[in-house]
N, C-alpha and C positions, 0 to 999 in steps of 0.2 A: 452540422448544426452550429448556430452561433450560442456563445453563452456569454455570461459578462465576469469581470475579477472576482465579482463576492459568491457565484456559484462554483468558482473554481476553488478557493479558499475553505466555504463550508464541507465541499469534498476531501481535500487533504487533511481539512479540520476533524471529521468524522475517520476517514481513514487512519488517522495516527489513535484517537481514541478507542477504536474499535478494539485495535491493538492492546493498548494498555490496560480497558477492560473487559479485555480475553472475549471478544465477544463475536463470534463466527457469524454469524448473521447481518449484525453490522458490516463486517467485513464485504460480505456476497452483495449487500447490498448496495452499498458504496461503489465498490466494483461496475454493477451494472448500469447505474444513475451515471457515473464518468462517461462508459462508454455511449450512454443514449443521449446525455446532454451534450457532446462533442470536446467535452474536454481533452487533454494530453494525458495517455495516461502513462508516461512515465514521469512526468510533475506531480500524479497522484500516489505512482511507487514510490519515488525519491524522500517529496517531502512531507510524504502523510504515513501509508507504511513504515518505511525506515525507519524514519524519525519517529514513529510509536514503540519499534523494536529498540531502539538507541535509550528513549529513555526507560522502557522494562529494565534494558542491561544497566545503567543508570542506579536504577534502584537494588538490582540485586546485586551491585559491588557496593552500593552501601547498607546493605544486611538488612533491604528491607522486604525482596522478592525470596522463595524459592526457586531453586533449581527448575521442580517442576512447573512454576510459573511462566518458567520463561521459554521452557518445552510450549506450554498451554501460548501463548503469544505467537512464539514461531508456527506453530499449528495457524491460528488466526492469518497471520500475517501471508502466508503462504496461499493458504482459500482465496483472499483478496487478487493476490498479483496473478494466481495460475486464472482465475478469469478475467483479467488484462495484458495477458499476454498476449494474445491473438491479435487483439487491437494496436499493441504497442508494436509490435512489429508490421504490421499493416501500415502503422500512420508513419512509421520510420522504414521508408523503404531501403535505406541504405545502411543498414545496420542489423544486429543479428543475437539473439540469446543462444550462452553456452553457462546451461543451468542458472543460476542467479546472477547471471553476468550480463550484459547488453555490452556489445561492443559496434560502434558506429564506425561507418564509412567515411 
């Protein structure tokens, strides 16, 4: 499927917030919108998840998350990628996950 930059943007954009407000659904949903609109979805891991997780971590070295917050995120975060996984290795044929790791060809 074709998309254009600003559908691929509001994905990572929602992706990375899903994250920061803890929010599982958002997550799943994001997730599945990537992969029906034909986006990449390790452009949606990389720079929408991560980057939600990076600044959760962010905030709780400067004493403003919980611990269990960032349990609650990693939870989220995780929801998101394990339903783009499948895809992400499909669209990247030459490459391979070992746990949270992608390593390409």
């Amino acid at each position: 499927m074709n998309y254009n930059e600003s559908t691929k943007k509001e994905l990572i954009k929602k992706a990375k917030n899903s994250v920061i407000d803890f929010n599982d659904d958002e997550a799943t949903n994001v997730a599945i919108e990537t992969i029906r609109s034909g986006v990449d979805p390790i452009d949606v891991i990389e720079e929408g998840f991560i980057e939600g997780m990076k600044t959760v971590g962010d905030r709780f070295e400067e004493g403003k998350l919980s611990l269990m917050e960032i349990l609650t995120a990693s939870k989220t975060m995780n929801m998101g990628i394990e339903i783009l996984k499948p895809a992400a290795i499909s669209a990247h044929e030459n490459s391979c996950f070992f746990g949270n790791i992608m390593l390409t060809l």
